[in-house]
C-alpha positions in Angstrom: 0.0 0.0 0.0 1.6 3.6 -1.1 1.8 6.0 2.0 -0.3 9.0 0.9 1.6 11.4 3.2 2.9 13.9 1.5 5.7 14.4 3.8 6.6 10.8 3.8 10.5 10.8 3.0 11.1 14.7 3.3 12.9 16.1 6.3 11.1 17.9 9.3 13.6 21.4 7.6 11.7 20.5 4.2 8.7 20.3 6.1 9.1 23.6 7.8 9.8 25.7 4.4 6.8 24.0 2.7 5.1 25.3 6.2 6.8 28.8 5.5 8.1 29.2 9.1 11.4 27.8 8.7 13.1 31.0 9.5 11.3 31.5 12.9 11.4 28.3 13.6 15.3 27.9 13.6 15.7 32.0 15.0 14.0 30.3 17.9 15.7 27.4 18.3 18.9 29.6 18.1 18.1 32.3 20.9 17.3 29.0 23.0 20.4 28.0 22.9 21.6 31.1 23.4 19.6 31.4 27.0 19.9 28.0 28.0 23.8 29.2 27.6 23.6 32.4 29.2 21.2 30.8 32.3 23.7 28.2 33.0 26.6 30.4 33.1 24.5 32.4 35.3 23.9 29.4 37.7 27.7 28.6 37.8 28.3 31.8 38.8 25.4 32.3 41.1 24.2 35.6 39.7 20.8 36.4 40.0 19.0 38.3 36.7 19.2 41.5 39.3 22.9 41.2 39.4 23.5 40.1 35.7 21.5 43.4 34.9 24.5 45.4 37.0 26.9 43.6 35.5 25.6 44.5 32.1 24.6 48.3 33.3 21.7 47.5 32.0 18.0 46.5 33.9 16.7 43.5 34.8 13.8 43.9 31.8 16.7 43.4 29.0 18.0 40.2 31.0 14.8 38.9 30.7 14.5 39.6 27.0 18.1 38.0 26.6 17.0 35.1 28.8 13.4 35.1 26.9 13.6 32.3 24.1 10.5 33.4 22.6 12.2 36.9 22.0 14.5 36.9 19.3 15.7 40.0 19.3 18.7 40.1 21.1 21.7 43.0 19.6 24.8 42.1 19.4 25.7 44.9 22.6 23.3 43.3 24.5 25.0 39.9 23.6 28.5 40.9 24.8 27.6 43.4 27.6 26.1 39.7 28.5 29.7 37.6 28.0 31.2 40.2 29.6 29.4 40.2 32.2 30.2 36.4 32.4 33.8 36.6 32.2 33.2 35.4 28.3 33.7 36.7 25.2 31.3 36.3 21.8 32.4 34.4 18.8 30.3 35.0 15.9 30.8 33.0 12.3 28.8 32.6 9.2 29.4 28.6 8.2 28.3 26.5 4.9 24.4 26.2 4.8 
């Protein structure tokens, strides 16, 4: 019996793209990574989002945004006011698609 999926074979990215969100989709999964990076740092160090906001100069609304894996808007300042603030620095490259 042929399987009358029509996603039968393809790959959950071809899937996304023929959904049209592919691009949120992955921005999404990126800035998770990115907070589930920047809250575990945080942990190690013990700093609350109230002292990783003076660490940053910044308030404790924009650590949530940076922490928010919904939100992906994040600039880069934000981003290394945030390594800094973690005794890291950001590494940024383009790679082959």
């Amino acid at each position: 019996m042929k399987n009358k999926n029509p996603h039968a074979g393809s790959d959950f990215d071809d899937f996304l793209k023929e959904e049209g969100i592919f691009d949120e989709v992955e921005a999404r999964a990126l800035k998770r990574a990115l907070a589930l990076s920047v809250q575990d740092l945080m942990a190690k160090k013990k700093l609350t989002k109230t002292s990783m906001a003076v660490r940053m100069s910044t308030s404790r609304a924009a650590v949530n945004r940076l922490l928010d894996s919904i939100n992906t808007s994040v600039t880069l300042g934000t981003l290394n006011k945030a390594a800094k603030a973690l005794g890291k620095k950001v590494r940024i490259e383009l790679v082959s698609a």
